[in-house]
C-alpha positions, -999 to +999 in steps of 0.1 A: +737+746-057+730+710-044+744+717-011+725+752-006+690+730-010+701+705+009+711+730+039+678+750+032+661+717+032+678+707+068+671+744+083+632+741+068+627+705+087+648+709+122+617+724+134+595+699+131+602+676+162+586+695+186+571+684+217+537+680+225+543+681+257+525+704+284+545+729+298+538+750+328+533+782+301+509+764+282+490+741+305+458+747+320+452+755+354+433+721+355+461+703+337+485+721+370+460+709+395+465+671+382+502+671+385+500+686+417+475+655+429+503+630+411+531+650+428+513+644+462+513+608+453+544+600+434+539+563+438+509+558+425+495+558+387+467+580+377+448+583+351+435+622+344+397+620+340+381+652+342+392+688+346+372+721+351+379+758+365+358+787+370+366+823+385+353+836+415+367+873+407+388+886+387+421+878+406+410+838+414+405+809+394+396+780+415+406+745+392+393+707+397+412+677+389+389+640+391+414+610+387+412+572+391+440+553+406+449+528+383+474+504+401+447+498+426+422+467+422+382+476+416+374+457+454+405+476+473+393+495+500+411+521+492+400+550+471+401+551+433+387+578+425+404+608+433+396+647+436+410+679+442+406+715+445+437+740+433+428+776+440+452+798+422+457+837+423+472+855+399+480+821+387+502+811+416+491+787+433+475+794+466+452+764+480+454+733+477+428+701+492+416+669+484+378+668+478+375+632+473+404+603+490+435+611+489+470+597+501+458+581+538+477+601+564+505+583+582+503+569+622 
């Protein structure tokens, strides 16, 4: 008897270490657009500020993505505030551009 609680005990708890972690099934399409910008810039940290998406038509959700660079100093002359604009159909994504900085294009 002791050993059939404790098993129903053990079956009754192993589910509650789950991950709050955002996966691509349950993120947003604004969530998406941010790790795209921090996949375009691996080396740098960002912090995710603001996110927003609206619909065109039916087919098209265009999403926005506002971050701030936070291993850059406040006086740098480059960019720390970021923005982008992920435009996704059918939820694949099919545009991508920066609306504010960016990664500064190579010579």
């Amino acid at each position: 008897m002791r050993r059939a609680v404790i098993m129903t005990l053990l079956v009754l708890l192993s589910g509650c270490g789950w991950s709050k972690q955002i996966t691509a099934d349950t993120a947003s399409l604004g969530d998406r657009c941010a790790r795209i910008m921090q996949a375009a810039m691996p080396w740098a940290d960002l912090d995710i500020g603001g996110k927003s998406s609206h619909s065109p038509d039916i087919r098209t959700i265009v999403a926005t993505a506002q971050v701030t660079r936070t291993d850059m100093p406040p006086g740098s002359t480059v960019d720390r505030e970021l923005a982008a604009e992920c435009t996704f159909t059918d939820s694949v994504l099919t545009a991508f551009r920066w609306t504010k900085g960016g990664p500064q294009a190579r010579p």
